[in-house]
N, C-alpha and C positions, 0 to 999 in steps of 0.2 A: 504494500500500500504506500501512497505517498499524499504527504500534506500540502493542498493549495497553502503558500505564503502570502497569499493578498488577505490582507487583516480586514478586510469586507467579508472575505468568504469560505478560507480553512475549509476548503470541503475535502473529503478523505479519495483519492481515487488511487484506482487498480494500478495495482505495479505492472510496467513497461508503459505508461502513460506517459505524455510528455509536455502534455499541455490539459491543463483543469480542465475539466467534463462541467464544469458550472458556468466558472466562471471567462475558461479560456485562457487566463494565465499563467505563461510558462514554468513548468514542475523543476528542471537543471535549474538550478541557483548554478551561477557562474561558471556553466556548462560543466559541472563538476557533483554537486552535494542536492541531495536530495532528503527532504524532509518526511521523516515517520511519522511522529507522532509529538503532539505539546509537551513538554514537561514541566514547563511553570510559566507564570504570568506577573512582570510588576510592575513598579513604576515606568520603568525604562523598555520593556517593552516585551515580547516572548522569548521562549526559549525551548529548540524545536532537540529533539532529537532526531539525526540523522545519520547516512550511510555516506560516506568515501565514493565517488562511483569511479572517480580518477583513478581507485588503484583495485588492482585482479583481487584482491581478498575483501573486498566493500568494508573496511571497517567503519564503525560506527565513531562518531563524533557529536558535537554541540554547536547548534548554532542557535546564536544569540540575536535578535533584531531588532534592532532600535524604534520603539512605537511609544514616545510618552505620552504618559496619558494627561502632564502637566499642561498647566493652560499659561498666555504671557512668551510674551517674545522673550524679558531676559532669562524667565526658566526655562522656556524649550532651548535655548543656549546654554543655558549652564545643563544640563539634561545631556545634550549633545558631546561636552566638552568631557563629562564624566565619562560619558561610552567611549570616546574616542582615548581617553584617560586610560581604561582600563585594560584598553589594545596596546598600548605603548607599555603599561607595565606588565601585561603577560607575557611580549616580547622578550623583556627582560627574568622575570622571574619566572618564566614556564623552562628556563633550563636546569629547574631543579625538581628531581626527582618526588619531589611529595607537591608540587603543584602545576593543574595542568598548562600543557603545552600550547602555546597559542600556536596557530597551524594555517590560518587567514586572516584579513580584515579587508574590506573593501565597500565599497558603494554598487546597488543592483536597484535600477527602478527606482533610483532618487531615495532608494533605503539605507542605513549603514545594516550593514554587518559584520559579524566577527563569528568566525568558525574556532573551535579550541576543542582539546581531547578529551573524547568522553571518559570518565572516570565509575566503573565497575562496579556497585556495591552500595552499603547503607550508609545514610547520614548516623550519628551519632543521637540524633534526634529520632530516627527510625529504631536505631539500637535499643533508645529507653522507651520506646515504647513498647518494643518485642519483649526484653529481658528483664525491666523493674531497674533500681536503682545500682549507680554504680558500686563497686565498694571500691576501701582504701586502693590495695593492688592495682585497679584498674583506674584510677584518677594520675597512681602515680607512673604505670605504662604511660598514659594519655601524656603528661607531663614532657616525659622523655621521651616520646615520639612527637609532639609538635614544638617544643619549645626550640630544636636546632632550626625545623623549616622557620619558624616565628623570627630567631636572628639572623637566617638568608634573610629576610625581607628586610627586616630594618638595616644591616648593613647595605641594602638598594636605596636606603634613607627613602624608604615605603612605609605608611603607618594602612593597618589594615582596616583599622577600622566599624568592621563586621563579623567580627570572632563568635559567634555561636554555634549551638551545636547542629544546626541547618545547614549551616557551611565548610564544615565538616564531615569526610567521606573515608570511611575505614574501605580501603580496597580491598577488592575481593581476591584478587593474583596473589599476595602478598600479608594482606592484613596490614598497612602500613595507612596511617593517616594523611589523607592530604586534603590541603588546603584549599579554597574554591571561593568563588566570587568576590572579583574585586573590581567591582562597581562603585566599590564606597571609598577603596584603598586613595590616597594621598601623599604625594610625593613632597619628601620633607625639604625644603630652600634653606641656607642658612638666614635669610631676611623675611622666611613664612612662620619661624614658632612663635612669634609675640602677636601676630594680627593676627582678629577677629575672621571666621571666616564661617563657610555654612555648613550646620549642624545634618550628618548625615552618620547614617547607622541606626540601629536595632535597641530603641529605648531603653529597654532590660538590663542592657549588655553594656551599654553606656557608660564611660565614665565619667565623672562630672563635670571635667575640662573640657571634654569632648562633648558634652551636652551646652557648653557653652560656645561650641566652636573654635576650641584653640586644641585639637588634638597633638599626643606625644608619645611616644614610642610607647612610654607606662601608660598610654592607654590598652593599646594592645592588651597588654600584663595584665587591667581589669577586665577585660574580658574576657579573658581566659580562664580568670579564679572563679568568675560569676558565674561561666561554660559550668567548669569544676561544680560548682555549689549546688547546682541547676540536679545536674548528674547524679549527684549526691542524694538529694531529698527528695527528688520530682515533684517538687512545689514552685511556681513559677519565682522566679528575679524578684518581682513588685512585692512578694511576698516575705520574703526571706531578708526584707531591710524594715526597722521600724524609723520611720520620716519623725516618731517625737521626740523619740529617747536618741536617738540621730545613731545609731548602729544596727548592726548586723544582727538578727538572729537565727541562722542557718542552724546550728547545733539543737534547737528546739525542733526543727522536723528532719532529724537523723533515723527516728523511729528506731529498727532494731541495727542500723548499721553503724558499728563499732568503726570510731576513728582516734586514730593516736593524735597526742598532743603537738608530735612533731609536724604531721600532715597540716594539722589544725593552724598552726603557726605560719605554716607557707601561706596557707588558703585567706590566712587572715591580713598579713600584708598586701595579698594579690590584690584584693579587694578593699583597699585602705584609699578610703576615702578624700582622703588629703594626701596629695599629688606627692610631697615631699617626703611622706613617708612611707610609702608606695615605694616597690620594687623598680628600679629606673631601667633595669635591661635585664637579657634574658641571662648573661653571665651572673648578676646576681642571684637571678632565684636557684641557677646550677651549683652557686657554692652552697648555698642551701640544701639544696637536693642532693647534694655527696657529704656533706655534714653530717645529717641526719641517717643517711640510708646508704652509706659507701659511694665504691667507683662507679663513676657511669661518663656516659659520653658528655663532652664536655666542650661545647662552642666558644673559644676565649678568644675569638675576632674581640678588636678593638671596639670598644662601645661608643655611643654619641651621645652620652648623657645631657640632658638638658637642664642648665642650673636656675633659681631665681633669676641670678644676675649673674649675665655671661661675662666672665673676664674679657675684654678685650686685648689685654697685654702680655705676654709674658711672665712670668716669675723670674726675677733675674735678682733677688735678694733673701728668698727662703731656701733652702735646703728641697732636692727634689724627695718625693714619697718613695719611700725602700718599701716593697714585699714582696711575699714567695708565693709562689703561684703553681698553680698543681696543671699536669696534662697525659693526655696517653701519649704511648710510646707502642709506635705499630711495629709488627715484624714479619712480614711476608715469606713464603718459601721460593723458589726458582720458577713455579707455575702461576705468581703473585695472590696465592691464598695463603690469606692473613693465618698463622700460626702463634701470634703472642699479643698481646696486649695487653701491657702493664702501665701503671700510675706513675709519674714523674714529677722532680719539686725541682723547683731553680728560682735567683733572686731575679728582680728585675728593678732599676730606681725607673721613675713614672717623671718626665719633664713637660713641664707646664708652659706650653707656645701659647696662651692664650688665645681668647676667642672659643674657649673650650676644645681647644685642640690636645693631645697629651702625646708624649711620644715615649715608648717603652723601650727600654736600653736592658739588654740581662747580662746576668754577669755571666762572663765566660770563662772557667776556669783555667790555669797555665799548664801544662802539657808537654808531654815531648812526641810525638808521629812519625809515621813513615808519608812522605807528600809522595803522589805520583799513583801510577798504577802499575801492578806487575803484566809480564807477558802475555798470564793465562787470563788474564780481562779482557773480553771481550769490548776492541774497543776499534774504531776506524782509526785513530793517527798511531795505533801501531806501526805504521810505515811511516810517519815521517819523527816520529822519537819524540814529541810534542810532550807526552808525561814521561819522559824517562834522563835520567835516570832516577829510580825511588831513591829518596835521600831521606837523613834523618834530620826534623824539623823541631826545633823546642821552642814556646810561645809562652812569654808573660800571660797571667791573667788582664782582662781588657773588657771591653763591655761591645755590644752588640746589638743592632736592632731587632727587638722581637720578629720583626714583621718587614718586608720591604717597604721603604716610606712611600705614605699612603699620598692619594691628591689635596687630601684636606688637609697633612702636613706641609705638603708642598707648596699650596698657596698661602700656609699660614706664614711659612719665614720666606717665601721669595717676596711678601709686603714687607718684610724688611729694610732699610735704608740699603741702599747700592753700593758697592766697593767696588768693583772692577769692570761686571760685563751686566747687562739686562738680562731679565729674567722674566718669560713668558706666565703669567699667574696660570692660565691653563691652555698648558702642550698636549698632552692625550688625547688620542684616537678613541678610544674607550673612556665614558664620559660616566665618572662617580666617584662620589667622597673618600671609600672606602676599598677602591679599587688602586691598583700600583698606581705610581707615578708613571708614565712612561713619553717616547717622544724627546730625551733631555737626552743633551751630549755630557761627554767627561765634565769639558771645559765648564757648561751648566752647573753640573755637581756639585763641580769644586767650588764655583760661588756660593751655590746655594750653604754648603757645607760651612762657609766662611762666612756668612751673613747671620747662619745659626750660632757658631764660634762667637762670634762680635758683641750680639744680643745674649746670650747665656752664659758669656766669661769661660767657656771653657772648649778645650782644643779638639769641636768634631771632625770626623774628618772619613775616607773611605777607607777600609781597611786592604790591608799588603793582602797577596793572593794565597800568601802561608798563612794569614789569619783566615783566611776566607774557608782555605779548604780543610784547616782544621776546625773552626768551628761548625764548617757541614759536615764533617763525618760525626761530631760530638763522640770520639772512641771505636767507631767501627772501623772496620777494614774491608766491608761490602762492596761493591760498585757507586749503591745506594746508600744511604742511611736508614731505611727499612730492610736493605736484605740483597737479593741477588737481581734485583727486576722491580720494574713501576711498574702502578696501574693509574687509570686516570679517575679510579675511584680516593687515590689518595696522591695525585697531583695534576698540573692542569700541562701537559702538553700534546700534540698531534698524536690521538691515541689509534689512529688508523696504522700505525708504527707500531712495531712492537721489540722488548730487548730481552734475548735470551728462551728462557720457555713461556714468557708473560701473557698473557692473553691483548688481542686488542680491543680498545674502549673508545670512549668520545675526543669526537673533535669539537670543541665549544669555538674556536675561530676567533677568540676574544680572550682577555684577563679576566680572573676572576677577585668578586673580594679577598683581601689577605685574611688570612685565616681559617678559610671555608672549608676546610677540609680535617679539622678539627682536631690533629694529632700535630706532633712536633717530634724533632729531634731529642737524645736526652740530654741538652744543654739548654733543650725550651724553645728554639729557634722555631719558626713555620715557613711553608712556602719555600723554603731552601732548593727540592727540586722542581725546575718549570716554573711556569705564570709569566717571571720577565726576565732577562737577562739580569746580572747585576754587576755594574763597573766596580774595578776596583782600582787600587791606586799603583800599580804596578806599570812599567814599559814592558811591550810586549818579547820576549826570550823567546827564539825556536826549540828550545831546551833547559832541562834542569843543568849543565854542566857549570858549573861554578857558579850555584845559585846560592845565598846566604843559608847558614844553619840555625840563623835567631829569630826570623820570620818576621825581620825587616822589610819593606819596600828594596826591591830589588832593582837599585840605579843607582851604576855605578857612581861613588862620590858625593852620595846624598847627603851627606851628614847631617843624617835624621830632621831633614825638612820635612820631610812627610808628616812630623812630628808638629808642625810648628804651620801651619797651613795659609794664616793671615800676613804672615811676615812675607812668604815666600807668592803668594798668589800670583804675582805681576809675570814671574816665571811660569808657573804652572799653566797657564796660561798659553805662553808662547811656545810651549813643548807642540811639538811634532809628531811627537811617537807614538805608535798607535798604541792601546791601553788594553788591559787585560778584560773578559768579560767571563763569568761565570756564573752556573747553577743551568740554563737552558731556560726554555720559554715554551708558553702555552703555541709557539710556530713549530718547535723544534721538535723531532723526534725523541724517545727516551735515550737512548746513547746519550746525547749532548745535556743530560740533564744528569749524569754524575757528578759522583765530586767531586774526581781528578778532572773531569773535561776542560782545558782551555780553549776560548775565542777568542780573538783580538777585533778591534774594530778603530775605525781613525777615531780621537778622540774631540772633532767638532761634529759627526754622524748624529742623525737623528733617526732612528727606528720604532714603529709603537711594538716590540716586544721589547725594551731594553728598557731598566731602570735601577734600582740600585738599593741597597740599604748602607746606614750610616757605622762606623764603629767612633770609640773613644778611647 
């Protein structure tokens, strides 16, 4: 059967139809997608289910039709503007596996549309209706299965918005939860969290900054707990809040379902009424969640907390924040299935760029290595002697960036006052807060690096290729630092490639946020293989032969300028040489995203795979 789409007529006709038996028009939406049957109806307009006819297996898909039912010129534009909103962020966020896949958008018959992948299974909503209420176990599964997708999106500096448990779909392939309509979703500006703006979302579910129009990542957060509380008692939202006594009392319809004090504690923040004492990101409620209940997976992407009062400045007279910070530690076998994963602690100090910007430096402890790779590594510049010879390498402890520096770092100290060269606020191909830097040459860096130096009184700078590739190995002697072989389940490069017995995986064709892949090295490090290139401050060697044993900067006659980066700029500057580049990139095959691998590249090149992190 297939659905007339003319919202006059929906009438049902025979399959191999091609044109409405009513009304006469045409059944192929965009000579491609053919509509079954309604599956829901709202403001903005229907939503059809439908078959694929483009491809020999007809798979089933969603299409969405923009029909509001709003009346008023500027709300059938603001109406428009959210549909067209919600195609631009599924673009973006339908590359993550718990949400769907946008698959079209276009204009048919002066209609919009957006086609996206049908997603298998019951709402959450359907759940509690079929099974009664949830218990503890299953609030804290729920938890640990949406709360990584919930920090994909806010690292897309997306606020969702519409968190209930409608919108919510346990698949059926898998049983894994994902996330679904984002109609409401909101893309966060750094000059949109103070204005007032329009109140969109699921009353219930509401938070109250977001019933006033100033939605924030913690709103998310409350929606989720309220999801949670919902689950819990199967007494609606409205119910489970008293407006005199001005709190919660969800524990009064538990009935016979036993909840521990510690569950009760998360759920009660989740849902904490006052924005500032509300959960701010999803990393927080996760130290929560391994607190109370052990190891578990653990999203420590950089967060975007949003404070009263945003610093604008700096910190250039307090002491940076020192702590320790927990993460897994994966380990793959030669076929890249995961055979280890263990819990990992390392320090990190926290530097305050202002504007609410922070930048995480960990400490990388001193060491002695072997740099290079031996024979039986499997590697392509085995011919030209590129990692050889293995030397032995000993490195002071030194500090390190968590994370390859982000855009939103980027533009925070290229507004910096000037020393030497100009500085693009935003170079990147790939356009987010929380996404690498990339697009910048050496000579860039090195400003940038000196302009951070200047403003924070202390000497950042790139680190030598001995720091580089001992702090990617953090003590192994693998190819990887997981093991004998990548996947692009835990890094981001051209996974149509494969190294070794590895299987092959996604080509995403783009960077992805830092830390999205939620494990580290055991020195704490992320992102280390693929995503972007990263410079470091080394001239390019065709070989290790007479390379330094202290994992200095390797040029000749340096006398540890490298060290001293402000003094020295006007030189650094005028060098020639091309510059070392490592780790690989979301372009590059797995080979080129070991630890031993070197690239070189000229150091005034711009590339959007190439970017960098900082050491001290």
């Amino acid at each position: 059967m297939s659905q007339c789409l003319n919202p006059d007529c929906l009438h049902i006709n025979p399959d191999g139809s091609q044109f409405c038996q009513k009304c006469g028009s045409k059944l192929r939406l965009a000579e491609r997608y053919y509509a079954k049957s309604i599956l829901g109806q709202g403001g903005f307009g229907r939503t059809f289910l439908a078959v694929d006819d483009f491809k020999p297996s007809k798979p089933p898909c969603v299409i969405k039709q923009f029909l509001p039912q709003a009346q008023g010129t500027a709300t059938l534009e603001k109406a428009a503007q959210l549909f067209d909103q919600e195609a631009q962020r599924l673009e973006i966020l339908g590359k993550h596996s718990q949400i769907p896949e946008l698959l079209a958008y276009f204009t048919a018959d002066s209609r919009q549309y957006l086609v996206q992948e049908f997603i298998e299974g019951e709402t959450l909503q359907q759940e509690l209706d079929n099974q009664g209420a949830f218990t503890e176990n299953q609030i804290i599964s729920l938890l640990k299965d949406l709360l990584p997708v919930l920090d994909f999106v806010h690292q897309n500096q997306v606020i969702h918005r519409d968190i209930k448990p409608e919108n919510i779909i346990r698949r059926a392939s898998d049983n894994k939860l994902v996330l679904v309509d984002f109609g409401a979703s909101k893309q966060v500006r750094r000059t949109s969290m103070s204005v007032t703006g329009t109140v969109i979302g699921s009353a219930e579910y509401c938070a109250p900054e977001q019933a006033m129009g100033k939605p924030q990542y913690g709103s998310d957060l409350y929606s989720l707990g309220v999801t949670c509380l919902y689950l819990l008692t199967e007494v609606s939202p409205s119910n489970l809040y008293d407006p005199l006594e001005l709190q919660w009392v969800w524990r009064e319809h538990l009935n016979d379902n036993q909840l521990s004090e510690k569950l009760g504690k998360i759920l009660d923040r989740l849902v904490e009424t006052v924005f500032n004492k509300r959960y701010q990101s999803v990393a927080e409620v996760w130290e929560d969640l391994r607190r109370y209940y052990g190891k578990s997976p653990n999203p420590t992407s950089p967060q975007t907390v949003i404070p009263e009062t945003v610093k604008q400045t700096p910190n250039t007279t307090g002491k940076p924040v020192t702590q320790k910070f927990e993460f897994d530690i994966v380990t793959v076998n030669s076929m890249g299935r995961e055979i280890n994963r263990r819990p990992g602690q390392a320090e990190c100090i926290i530097e305050d760029l202002g504007n609410g910007v922070t930048l995480e430096m960990v400490l990388i402890p001193g060491g002695t290595f072997i740099m290079g790779s031996p024979a039986s590594e499997k590697r392509w510049s085995r011919y030209h002697g590129e990692e050889e010879p293995q030397h032995q390498v000993t490195i002071k402890p030194f500090l390190m960036g968590k994370y390859p520096v982000t855009q939103a770092q980027w533009q925070q100290v290229a507004s910096f006052p000037k020393l030497q060269r100009d500085l693009s606020l935003d170079p990147p191909r790939f356009k987010g807060l929380n996404l690498p830097v990339e697009s910048v040459s050496w000579y860039d860096v090195m400003e940038w690096c000196d302009r951070l130096s200047k403003v924070i009184s202390k000497p950042y700078r790139l680190p030598s290729e001995a720091e580089w590739e001992y702090a990617a190995r953090a003590g192994t002697t693998s190819p990887f630092h997981v093991g004998d072989t990548l996947t692009t389940d835990l890094a981001n490069y051209r996974g149509d490639y494969t190294y070794s017995s590895g299987p092959k995986g996604a080509y995403r064709e783009q960077t992805t946020p830092v830390g999205q892949f939620q494990h580290a090295n055991a020195f704490g490090l992320y992102d280390i293989h693929g995503n972007v290139w990263e410079w470091c401050a080394d001239p390019w060697h065709d070989s290790y032969n007479g390379a330094p044993s202290d994992g200095r900067v390797w040029d000749v006659g340096n006398d540890n300028r490298y060290q001293k980066p402000i003094e020295y700029l006007v030189k650094f500057l005028g060098s020639k040489d091309h510059r070392v580049l490592r780790g690989g990139s979301w372009y590059g095959n797995p080979e080129s995203c070991r630890c031993a691998y070197r690239y070189r590249s000229d150091p005034d090149n711009l590339y959007y795979n190439v970017g960098f992190r900082v050491a001290l």
